[in-house]
N, CA, C and O of each residue as an XYZ file, in Angstrom:
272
protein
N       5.460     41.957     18.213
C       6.325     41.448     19.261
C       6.562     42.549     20.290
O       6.712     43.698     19.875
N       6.621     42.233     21.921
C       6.815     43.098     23.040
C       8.566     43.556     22.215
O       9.354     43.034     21.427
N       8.450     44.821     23.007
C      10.005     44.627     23.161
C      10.751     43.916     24.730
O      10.340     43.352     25.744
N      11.714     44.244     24.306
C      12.245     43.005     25.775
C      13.109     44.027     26.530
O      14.105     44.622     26.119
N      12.361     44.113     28.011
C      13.146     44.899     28.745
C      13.801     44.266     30.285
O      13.189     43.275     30.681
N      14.570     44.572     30.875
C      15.011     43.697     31.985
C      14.100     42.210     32.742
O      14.423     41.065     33.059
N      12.639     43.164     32.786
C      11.522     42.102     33.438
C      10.920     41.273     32.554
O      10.030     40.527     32.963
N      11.227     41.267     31.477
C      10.836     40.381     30.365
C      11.917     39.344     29.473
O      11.778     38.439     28.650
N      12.705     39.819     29.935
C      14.464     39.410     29.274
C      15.270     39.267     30.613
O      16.090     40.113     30.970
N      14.996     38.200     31.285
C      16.029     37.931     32.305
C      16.997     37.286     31.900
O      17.053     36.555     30.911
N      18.133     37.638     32.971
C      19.494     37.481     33.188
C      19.446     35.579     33.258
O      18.448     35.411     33.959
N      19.835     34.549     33.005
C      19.125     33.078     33.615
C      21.417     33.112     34.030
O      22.336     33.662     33.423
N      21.391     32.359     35.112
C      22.041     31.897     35.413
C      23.002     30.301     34.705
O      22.436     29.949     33.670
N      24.215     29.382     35.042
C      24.463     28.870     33.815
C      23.516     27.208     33.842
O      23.417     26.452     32.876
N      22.778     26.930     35.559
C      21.730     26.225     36.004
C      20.415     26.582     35.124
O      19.787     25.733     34.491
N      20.114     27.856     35.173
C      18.829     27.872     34.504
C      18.758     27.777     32.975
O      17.799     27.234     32.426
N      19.598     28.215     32.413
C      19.976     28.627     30.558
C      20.156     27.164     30.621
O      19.292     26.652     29.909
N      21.008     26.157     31.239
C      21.279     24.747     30.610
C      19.742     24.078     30.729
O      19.378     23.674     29.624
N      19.006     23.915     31.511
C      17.555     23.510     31.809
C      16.399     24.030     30.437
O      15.457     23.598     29.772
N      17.200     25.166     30.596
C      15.995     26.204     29.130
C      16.754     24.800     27.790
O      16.323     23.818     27.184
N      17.778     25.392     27.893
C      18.230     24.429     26.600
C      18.134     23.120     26.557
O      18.655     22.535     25.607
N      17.405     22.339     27.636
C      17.580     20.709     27.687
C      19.449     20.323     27.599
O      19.951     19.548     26.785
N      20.040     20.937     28.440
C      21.599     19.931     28.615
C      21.821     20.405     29.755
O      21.170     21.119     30.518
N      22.886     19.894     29.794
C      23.520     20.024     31.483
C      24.190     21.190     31.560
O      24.860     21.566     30.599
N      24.092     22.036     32.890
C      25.085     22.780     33.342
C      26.874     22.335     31.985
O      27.328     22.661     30.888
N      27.114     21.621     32.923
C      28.625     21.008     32.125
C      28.923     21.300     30.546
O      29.878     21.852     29.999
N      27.816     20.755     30.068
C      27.844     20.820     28.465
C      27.850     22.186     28.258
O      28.597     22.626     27.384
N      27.115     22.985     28.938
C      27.002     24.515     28.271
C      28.671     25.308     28.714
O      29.167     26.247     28.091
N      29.299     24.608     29.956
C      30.758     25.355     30.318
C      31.009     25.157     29.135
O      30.879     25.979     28.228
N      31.659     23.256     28.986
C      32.091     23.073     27.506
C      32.285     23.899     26.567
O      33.374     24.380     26.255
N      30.955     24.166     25.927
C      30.246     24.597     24.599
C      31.145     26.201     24.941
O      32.218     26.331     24.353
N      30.817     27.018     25.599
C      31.306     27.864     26.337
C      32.850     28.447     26.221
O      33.169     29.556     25.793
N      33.601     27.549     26.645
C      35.065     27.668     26.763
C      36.042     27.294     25.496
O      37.031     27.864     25.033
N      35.269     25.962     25.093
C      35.469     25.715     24.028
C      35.665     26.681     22.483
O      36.445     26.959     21.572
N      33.864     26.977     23.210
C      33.784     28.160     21.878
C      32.858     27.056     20.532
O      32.769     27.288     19.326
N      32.414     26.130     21.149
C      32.044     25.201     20.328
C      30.716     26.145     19.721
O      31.037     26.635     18.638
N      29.585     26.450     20.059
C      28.562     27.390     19.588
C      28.447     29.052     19.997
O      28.471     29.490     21.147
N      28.339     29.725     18.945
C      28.370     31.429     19.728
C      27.188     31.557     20.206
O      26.305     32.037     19.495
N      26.940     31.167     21.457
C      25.844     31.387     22.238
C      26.566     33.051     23.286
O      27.618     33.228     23.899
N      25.629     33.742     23.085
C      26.201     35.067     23.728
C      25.669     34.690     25.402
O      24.721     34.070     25.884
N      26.885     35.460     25.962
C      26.444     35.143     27.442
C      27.105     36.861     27.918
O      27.878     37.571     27.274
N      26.421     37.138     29.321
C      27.315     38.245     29.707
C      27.555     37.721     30.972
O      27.081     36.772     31.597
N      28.896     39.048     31.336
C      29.927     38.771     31.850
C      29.441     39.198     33.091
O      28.779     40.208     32.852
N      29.420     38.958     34.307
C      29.316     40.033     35.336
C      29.860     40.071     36.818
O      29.273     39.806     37.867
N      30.986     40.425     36.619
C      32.581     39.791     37.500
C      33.029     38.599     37.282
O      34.002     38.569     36.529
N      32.602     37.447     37.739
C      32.960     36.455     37.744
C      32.016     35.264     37.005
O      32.360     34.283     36.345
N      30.821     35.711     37.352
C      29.612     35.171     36.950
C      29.197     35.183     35.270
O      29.320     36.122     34.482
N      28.896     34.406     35.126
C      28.067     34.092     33.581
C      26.618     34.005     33.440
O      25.938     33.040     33.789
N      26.193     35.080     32.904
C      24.339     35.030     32.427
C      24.038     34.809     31.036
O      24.814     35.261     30.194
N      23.251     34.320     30.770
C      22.506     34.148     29.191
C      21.066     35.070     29.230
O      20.202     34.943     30.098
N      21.024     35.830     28.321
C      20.040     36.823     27.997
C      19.246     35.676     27.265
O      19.705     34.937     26.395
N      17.586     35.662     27.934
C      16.707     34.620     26.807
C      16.396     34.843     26.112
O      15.838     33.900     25.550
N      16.351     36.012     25.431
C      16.457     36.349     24.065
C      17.505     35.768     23.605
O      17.237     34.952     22.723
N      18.844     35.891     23.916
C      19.807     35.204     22.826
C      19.597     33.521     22.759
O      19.624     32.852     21.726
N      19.443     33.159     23.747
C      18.976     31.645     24.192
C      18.126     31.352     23.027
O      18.645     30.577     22.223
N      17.180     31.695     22.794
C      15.943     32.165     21.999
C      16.592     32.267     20.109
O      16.162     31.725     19.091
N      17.498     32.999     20.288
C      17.347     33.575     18.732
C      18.562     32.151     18.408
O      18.547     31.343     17.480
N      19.439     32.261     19.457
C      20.555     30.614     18.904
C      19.616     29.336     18.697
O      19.909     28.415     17.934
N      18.389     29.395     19.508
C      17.350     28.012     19.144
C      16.855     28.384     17.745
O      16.664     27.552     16.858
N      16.677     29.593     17.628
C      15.810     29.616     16.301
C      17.280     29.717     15.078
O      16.961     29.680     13.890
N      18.300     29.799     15.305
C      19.261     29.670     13.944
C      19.409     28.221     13.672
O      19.530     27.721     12.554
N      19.385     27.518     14.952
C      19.956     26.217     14.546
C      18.845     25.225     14.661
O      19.012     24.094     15.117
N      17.442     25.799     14.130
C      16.561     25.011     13.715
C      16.384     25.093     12.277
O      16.296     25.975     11.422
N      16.360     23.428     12.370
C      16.065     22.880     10.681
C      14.885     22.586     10.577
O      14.055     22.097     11.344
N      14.878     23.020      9.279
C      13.438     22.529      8.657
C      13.524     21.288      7.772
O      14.530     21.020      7.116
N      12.475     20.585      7.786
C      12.491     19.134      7.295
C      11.959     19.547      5.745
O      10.962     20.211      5.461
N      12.944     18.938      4.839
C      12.060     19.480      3.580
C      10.831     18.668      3.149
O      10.488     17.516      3.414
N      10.369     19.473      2.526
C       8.843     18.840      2.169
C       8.536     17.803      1.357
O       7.362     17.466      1.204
């Protein structure tokens, strides 16, 4: 595996991270404020980014496997 450095691990905005994830902008405030999933986001004044790596590693925890 690369490692992940700024140009490989972008910042996605809360438009682009909801699109990556298939839901809406809205659902991810929700989820967000709520606190409903620990999806890590950073902070940056006012603004909210999702690192796609974390995007990435929260898809891969909360995938199930179908048993055999």
């Amino acid at each position: 595996m690369l490692p992940t450095t700024p140009q490989t691990d972008p910042l996605l905005g809360n438009r682009e991270a909801a699109a990556y994830l298939g839901v809406t902008p809205h659902t991810l405030d929700i989820w967000r404020a709520a606190r409903r999933y620990p999806i890590p986001y950073v902070k940056v004044g006012r603004l909210v980014r999702y690192r796609r790596s974390a995007l990435d590693a929260w898809l891969t925890a909360r995938t199930v496997a179908e048993p055999q």
